[in-house]
C-alpha positions as CSV (number, residue, x, y, z in Angstrom):
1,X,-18.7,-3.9,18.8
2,X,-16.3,-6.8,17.8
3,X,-14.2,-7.5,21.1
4,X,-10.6,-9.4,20.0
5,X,-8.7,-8.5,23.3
6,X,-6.0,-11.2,23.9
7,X,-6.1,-12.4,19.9
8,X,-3.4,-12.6,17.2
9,X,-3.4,-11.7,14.0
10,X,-1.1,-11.7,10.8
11,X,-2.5,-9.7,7.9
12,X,-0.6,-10.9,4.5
13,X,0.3,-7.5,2.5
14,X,-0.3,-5.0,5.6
15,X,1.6,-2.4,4.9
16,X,-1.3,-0.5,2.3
17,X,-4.4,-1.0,0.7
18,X,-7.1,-3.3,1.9
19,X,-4.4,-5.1,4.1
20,X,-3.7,-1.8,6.6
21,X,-6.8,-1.3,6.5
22,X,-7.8,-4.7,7.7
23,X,-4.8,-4.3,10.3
24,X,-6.4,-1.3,11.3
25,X,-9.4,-2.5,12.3
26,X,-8.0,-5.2,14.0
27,X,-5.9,-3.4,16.4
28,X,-8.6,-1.2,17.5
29,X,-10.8,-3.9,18.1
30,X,-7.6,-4.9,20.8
31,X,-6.1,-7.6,18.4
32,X,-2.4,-7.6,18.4
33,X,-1.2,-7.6,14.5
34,X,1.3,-8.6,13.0
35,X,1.8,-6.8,9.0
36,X,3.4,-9.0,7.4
37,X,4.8,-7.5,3.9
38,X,7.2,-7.5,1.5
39,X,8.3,-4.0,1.8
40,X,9.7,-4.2,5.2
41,X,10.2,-0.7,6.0
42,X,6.6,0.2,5.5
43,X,6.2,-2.8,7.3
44,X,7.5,-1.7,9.8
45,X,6.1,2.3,10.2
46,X,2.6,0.7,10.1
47,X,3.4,-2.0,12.8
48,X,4.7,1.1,14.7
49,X,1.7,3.1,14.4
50,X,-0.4,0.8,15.1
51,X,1.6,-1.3,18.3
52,X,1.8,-4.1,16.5
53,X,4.9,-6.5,14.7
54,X,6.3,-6.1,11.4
55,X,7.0,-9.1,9.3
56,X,9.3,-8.8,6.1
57,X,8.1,-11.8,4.2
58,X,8.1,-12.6,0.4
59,X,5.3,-15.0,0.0
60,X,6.8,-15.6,-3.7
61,X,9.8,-17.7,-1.8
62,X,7.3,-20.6,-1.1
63,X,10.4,-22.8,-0.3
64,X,11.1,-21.1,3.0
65,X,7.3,-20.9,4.1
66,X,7.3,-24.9,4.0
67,X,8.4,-25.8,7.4
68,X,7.0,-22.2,9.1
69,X,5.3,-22.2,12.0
70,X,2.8,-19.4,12.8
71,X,1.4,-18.5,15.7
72,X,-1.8,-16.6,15.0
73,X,-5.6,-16.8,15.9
74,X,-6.7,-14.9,13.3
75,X,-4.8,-15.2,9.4
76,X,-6.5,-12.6,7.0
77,X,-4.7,-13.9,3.5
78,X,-4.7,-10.4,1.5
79,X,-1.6,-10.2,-0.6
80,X,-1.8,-9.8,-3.9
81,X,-0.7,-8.6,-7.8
82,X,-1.9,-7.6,-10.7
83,X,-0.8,-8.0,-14.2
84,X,-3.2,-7.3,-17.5
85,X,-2.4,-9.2,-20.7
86,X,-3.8,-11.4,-23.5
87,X,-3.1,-15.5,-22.7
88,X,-1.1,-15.7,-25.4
89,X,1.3,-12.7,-24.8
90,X,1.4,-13.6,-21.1
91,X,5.1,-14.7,-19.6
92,X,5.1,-18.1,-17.5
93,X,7.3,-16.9,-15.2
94,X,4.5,-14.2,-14.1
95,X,2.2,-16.2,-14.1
96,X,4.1,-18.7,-11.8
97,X,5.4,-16.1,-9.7
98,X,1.3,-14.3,-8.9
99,X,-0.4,-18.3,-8.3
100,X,2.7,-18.7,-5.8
101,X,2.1,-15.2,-4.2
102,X,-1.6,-15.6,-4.2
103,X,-2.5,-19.3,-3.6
104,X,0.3,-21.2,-2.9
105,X,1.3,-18.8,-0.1
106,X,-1.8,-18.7,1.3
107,X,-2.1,-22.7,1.3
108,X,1.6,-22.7,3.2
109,X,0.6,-19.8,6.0
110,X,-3.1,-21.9,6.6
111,X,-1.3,-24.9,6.9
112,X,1.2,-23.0,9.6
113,X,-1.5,-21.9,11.5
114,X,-3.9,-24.5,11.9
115,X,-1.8,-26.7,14.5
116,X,-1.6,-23.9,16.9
117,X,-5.3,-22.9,15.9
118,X,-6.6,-26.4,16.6
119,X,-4.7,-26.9,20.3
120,X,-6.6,-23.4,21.2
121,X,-9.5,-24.4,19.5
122,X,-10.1,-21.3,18.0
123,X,-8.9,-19.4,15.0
124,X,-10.2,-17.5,12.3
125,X,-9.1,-18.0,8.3
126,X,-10.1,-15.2,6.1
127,X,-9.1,-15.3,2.3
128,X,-9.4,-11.5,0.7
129,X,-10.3,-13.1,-2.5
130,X,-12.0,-10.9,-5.6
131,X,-15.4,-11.2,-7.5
132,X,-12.5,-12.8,-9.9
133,X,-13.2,-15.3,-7.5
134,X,-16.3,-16.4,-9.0
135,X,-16.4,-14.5,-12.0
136,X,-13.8,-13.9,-14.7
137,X,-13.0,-10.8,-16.7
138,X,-10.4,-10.9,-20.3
139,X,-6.8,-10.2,-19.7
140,X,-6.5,-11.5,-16.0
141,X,-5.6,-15.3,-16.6
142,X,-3.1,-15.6,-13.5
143,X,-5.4,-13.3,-11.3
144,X,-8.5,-15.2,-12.2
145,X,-7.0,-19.0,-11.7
146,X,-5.5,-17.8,-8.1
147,X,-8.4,-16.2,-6.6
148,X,-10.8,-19.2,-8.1
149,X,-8.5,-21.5,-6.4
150,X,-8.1,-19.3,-3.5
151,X,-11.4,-19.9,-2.7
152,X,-11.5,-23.6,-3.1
153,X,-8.7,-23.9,-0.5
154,X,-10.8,-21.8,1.5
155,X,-13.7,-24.1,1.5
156,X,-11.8,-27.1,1.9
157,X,-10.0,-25.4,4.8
158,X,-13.8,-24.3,6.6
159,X,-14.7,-28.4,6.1
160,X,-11.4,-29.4,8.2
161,X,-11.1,-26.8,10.6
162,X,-14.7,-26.9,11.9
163,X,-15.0,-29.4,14.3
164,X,-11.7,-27.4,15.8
165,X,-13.3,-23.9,16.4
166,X,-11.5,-22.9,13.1
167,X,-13.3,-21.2,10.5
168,X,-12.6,-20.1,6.6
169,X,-14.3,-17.7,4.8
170,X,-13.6,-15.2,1.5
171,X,-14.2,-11.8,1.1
172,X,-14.6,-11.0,-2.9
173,X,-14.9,-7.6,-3.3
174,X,-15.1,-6.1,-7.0
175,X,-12.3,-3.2,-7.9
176,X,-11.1,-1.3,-4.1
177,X,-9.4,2.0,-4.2
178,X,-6.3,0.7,-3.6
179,X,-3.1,1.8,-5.6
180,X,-3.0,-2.6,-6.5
181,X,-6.1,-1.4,-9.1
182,X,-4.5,2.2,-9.3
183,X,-1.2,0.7,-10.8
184,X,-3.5,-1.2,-13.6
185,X,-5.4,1.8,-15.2
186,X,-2.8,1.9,-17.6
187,X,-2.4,-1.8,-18.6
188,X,-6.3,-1.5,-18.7
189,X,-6.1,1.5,-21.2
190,X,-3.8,-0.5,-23.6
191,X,-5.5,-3.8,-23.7
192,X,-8.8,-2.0,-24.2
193,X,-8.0,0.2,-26.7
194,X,-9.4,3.1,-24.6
195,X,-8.4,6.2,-23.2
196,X,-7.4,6.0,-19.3
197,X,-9.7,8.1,-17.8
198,X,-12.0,5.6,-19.3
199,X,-11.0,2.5,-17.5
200,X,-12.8,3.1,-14.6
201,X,-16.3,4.1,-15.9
202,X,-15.9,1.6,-19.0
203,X,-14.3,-1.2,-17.6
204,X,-14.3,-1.4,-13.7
205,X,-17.6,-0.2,-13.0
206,X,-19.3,-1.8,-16.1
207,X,-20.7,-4.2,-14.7
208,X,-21.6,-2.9,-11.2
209,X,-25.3,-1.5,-10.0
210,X,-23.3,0.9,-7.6
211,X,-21.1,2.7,-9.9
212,X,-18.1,3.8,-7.4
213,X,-14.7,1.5,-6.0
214,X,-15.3,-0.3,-3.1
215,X,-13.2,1.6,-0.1
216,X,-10.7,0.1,1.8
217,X,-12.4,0.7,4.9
218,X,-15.2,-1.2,3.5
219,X,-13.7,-4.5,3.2
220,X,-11.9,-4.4,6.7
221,X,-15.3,-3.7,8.6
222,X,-16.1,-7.5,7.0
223,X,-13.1,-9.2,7.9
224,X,-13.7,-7.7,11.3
225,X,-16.9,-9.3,11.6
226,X,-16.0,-12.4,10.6
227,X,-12.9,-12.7,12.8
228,X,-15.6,-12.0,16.4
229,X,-17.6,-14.3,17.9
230,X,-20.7,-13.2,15.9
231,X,-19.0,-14.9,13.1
232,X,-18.6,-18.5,14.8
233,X,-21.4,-20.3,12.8
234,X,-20.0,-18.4,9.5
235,X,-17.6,-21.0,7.6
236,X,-16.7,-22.4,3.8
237,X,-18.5,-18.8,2.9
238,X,-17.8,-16.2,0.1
239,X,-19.5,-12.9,0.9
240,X,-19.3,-10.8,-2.4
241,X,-18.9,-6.6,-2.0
242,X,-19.1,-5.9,-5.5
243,X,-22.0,-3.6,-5.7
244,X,-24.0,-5.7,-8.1
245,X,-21.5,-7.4,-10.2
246,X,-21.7,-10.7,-9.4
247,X,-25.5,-10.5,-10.2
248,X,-25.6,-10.6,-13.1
């Protein structure tokens, strides 16, 4: 069992989804957490629960992340949007605002981490990507060009940090139970010309062998893996939980 006693971690978006669930994990394995979210109140009853630290933080207000310091062994990169829409109907401004939120952040957060990462010589970088991450899907254009790059950074991140006892790995999973995918049935729906109750069977799970969403719970046992010592040769990897997708 994955031992973190005396660690520290910041999960990006902790408050719900894939990132409490990631927290959760961590803080029974004896990390202490830090949730850092933009809702700070739900922030801040998860931090409770768990005995961790709440951190109100909106990754989209990249100025104020430049000069931030962040003291954290272990930095699981999870927030995220959504938004579904055609190229040429899709506003600039969203698309701005979801690569700052979901690679630019992440970028600023590494690059806060790593000093204090490197002095320790240990520290552990893992990028909740999507199997958007290496495969792409109509209608996603901002959510496709952020995880793709997302897991470029986390590669280059894995060659620097290595010979400090840092490494950098991504976690692609295909569509999670979340309410992030639960919010974009409807979108879905409309693009697709379908009815909603279709969008999972027809579009989500189209392409997977395993025909079911990949559970929260799922994707936190792998970022607790990767963030123990079993882990330390594990770096500049992607490990896809996409029940088939991405073999195609």
């Amino acid at each position: 069992m994955t031992k973190l006693n005396g660690r520290r971690a910041v999960v990006t978006g902790g408050a719900s989804g894939i990132g409490l669930a990631c927290a959760e994990a961590l803080a029974a394995a004896g990390a202490a957490v830090t949730i850092a979210d933009v809702n700070g109140e739900a922030a801040a009853s998860a931090a409770a629960t768990l005995g961790g630290d709440a951190w109100k933080v909106d990754l989209s207000d990249t100025a104020a992340l430049a000069d931030l310091v962040l003291d954290a062994d272990i930095l699981v990169n999870n927030a995220g949007l959504q938004h579904v829409q055609p190229i040429d109907e899709f506003e600039p401004d969203r698309f701005s605002l979801m690569l700052r939120v979901m690679l630019e952040a992440p970028f600023l957060l590494i690059r806060a981490a790593l000093p204090g990462m490197y002095e320790r010589g240990f520290g552990r970088i893992i990028n909740v990507s999507s199997v958007h991450g290496i495969r792409a899907s109509p209608y996603k254009a901002a959510y496709v060009a952020a995880k793709h790059g997302l897991e470029g950074l986390s590669k280059v991140t894995a060659l620097e940090g290595g010979a400090h006892g840092v490494t950098s790995n991504c976690i692609s999973p295909g569509y999670v139970r979340t309410p992030l995918v639960e919010q974009q049935i409807a979108a879905q729906a409309l693009v697709h010309g379908i009815d909603e109750d279709e969008v999972v069977p027809k579009v989500m799970l189209t392409e997977s062998a395993i025909k079911r969403l990949v559970e929260p719970r799922e994707v936190a046992s792998l970022v607790l893996w990767l963030a123990g010592d079993d882990a330390r040769m594990v770096t500049g990897a992607s490990y896809t939980m996409d029940g088939g997708w991405s073999a195609r």
